[in-house]
Backbone as CSV, one residue per row, in Angstrom:
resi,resn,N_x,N_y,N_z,CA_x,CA_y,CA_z,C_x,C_y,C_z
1,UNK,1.249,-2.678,6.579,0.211,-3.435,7.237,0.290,-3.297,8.752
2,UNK,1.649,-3.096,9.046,1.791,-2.915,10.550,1.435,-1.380,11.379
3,UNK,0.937,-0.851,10.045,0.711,0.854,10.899,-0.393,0.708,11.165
4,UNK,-1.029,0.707,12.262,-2.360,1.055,12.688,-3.416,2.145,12.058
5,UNK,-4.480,2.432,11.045,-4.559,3.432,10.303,-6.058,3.260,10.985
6,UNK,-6.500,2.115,10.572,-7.884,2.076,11.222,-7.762,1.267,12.683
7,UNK,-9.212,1.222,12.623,-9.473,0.152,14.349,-8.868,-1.219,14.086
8,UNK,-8.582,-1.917,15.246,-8.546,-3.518,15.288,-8.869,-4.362,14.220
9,UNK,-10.471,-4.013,14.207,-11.368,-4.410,13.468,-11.383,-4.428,11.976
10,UNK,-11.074,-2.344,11.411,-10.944,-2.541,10.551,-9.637,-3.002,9.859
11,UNK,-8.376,-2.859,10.704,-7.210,-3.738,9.679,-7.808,-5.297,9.722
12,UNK,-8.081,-5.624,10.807,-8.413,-6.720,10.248,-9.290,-7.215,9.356
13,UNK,-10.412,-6.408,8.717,-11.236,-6.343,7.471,-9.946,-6.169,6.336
14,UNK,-9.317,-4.904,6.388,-8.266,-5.016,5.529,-7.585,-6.457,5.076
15,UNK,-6.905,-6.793,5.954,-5.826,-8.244,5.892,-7.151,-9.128,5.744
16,UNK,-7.993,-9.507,5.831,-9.058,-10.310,5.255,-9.246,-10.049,3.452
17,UNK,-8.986,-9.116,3.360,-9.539,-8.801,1.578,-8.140,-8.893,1.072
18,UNK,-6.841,-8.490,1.370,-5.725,-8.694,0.820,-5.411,-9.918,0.637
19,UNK,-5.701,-11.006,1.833,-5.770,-12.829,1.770,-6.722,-13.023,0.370
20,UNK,-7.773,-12.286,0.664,-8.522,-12.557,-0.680,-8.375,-12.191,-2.277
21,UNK,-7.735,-11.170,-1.928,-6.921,-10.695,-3.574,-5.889,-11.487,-4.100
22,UNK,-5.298,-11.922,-3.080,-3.608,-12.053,-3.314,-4.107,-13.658,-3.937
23,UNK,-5.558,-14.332,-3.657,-5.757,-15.212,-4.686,-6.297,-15.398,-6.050
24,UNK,-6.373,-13.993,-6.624,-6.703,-13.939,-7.680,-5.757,-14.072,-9.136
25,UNK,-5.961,-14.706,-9.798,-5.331,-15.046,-11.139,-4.235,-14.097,-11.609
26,UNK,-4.664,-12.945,-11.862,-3.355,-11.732,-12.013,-3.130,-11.045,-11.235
27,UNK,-3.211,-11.466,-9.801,-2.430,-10.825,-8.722,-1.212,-11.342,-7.867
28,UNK,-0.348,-10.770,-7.842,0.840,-11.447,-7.145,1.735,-10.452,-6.101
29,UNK,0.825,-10.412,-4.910,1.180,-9.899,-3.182,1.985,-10.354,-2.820
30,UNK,2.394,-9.878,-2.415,3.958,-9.921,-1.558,4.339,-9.532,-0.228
31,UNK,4.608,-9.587,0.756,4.859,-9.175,2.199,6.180,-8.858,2.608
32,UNK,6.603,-7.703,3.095,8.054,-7.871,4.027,7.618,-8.479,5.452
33,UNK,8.308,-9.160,5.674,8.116,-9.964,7.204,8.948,-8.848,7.929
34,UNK,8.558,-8.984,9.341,8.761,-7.651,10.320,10.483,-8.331,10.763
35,UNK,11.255,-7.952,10.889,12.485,-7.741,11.091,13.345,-8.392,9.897
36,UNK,12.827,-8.218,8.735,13.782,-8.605,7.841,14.778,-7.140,7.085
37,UNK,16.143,-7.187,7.271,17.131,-6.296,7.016,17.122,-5.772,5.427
38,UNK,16.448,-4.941,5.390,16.937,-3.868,3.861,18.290,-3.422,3.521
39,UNK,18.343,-3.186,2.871,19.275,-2.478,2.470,19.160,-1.237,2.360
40,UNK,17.538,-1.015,2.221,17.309,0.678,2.140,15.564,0.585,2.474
41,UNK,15.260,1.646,3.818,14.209,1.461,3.774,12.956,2.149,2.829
42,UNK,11.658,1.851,2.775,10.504,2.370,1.804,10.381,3.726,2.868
43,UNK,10.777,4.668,2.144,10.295,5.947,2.708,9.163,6.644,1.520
44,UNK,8.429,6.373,0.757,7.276,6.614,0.314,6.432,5.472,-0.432
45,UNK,5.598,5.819,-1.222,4.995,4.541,-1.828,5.579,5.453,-3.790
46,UNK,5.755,4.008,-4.224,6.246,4.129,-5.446,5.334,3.277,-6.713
47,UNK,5.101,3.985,-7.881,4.854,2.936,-8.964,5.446,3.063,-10.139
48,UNK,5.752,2.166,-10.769,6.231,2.059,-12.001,5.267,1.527,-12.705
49,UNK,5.350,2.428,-14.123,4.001,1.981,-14.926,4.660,0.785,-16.160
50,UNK,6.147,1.665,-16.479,6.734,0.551,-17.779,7.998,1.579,-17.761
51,UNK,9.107,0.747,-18.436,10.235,1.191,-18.610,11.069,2.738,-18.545
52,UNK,9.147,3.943,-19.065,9.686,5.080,-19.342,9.182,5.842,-18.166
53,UNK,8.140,5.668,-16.779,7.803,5.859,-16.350,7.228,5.702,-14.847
54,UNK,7.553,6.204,-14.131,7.679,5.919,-12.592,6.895,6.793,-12.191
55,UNK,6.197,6.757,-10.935,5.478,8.128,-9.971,5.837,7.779,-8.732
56,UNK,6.076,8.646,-7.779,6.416,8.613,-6.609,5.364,9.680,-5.667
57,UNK,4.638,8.976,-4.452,3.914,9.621,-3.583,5.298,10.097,-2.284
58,UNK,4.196,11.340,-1.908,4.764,12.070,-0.790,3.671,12.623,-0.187
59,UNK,4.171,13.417,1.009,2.481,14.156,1.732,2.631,15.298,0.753
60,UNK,3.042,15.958,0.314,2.726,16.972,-0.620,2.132,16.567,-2.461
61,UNK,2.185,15.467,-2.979,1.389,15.445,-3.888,2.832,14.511,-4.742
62,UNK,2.211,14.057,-5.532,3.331,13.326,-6.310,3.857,13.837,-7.585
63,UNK,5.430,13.307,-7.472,6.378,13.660,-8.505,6.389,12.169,-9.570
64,UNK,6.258,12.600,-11.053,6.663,11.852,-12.344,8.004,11.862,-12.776
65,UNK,8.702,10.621,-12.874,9.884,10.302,-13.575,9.565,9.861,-14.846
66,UNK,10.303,10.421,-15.884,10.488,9.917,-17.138,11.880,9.877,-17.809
67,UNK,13.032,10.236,-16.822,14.432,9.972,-16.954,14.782,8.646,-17.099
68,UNK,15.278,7.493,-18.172,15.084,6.410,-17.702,16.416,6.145,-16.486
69,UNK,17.052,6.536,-16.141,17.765,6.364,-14.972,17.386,6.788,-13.496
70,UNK,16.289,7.464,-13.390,15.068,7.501,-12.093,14.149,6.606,-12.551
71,UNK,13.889,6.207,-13.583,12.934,5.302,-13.552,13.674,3.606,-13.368
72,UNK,14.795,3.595,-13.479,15.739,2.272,-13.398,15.581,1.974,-11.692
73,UNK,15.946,3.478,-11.007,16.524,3.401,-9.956,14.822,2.691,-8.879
74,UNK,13.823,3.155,-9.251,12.803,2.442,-9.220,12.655,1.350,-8.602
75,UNK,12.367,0.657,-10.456,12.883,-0.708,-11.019,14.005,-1.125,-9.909
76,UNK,14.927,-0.796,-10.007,16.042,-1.781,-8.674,15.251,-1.468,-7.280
77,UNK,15.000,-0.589,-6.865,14.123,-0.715,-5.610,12.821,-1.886,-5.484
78,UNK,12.035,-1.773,-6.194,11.449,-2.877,-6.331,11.861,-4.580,-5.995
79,UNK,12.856,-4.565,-7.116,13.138,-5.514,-6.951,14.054,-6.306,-5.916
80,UNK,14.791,-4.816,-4.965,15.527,-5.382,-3.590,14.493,-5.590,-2.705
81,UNK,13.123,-5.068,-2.993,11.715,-5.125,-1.588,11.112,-6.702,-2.235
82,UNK,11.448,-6.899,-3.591,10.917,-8.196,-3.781,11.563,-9.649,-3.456
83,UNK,12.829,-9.515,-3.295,13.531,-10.152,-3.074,13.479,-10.745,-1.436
84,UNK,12.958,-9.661,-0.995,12.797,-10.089,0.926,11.424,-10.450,1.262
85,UNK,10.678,-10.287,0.048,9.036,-10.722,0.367,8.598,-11.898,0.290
86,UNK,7.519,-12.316,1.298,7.069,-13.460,1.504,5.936,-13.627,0.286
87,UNK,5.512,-14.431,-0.508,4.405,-14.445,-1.921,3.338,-15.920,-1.642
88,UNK,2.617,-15.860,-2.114,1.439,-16.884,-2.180,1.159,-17.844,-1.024
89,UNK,1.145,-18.666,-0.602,0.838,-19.495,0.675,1.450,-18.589,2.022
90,UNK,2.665,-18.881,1.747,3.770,-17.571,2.601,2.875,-16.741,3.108
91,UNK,2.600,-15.603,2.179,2.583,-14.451,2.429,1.350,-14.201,2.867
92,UNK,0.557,-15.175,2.767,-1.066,-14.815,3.175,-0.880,-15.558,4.883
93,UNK,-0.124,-16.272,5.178,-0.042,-17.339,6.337,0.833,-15.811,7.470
94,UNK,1.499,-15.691,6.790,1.956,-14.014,7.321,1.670,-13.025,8.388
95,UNK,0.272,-12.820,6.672,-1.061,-11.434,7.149,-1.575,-12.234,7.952
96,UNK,-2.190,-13.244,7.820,-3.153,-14.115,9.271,-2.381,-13.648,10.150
97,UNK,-1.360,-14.606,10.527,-0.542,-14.517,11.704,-0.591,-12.912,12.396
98,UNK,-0.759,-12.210,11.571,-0.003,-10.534,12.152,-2.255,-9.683,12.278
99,UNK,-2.929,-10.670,12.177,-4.257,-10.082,12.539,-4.919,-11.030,12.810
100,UNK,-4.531,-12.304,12.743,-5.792,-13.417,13.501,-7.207,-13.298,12.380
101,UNK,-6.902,-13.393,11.315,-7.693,-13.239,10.115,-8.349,-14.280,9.857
């Protein structure tokens, strides 16, 4: 959220619709707050679909895990980025704060 991708304007359209998702019934957003200490930082974007299956983005195109021990290793990443994230009232009070939303 903190990389500048579009104008002013448009992150702040962005962080306006994420406040607005993150209140929907089966959605549950999450935030890292800006100087909170990892243990390891996000050097790409990752998804896990279910137990047997992971994908990982890069600038060259993305790689599929179906090892379940790359797909574990995942799974524990996740859950050390979830562990430091701000969620529901939190996390939307956050995004305001960081765009005046």
């Amino acid at each position: 959220m903190r990389w500048a991708i579009l104008s002013p304007e448009g992150m702040a359209e962005q962080a306006a619709r994420l406040v607005e998702v993150s209140r929907l019934e089966r959605v549950r957003l999450g935030v890292i707050p800006l100087g909170a200490v990892l243990p390891r930082g996000p050097m790409n974007t990752f998804t896990i679909y279910d137990d047997r299956f992971a994908t990982v983005e890069i600038f060259t195109g993305r790689l599929a895990f179906r090892e379940p021990q790359d797909v574990e290793t995942y799974r524990e990443l996740f859950v050390m980025y979830e562990e430091h994230a701000l969620f529901g009232d939190q996390a939307r009070e956050r995004i305001r704060s960081w765009f005046e939303v």
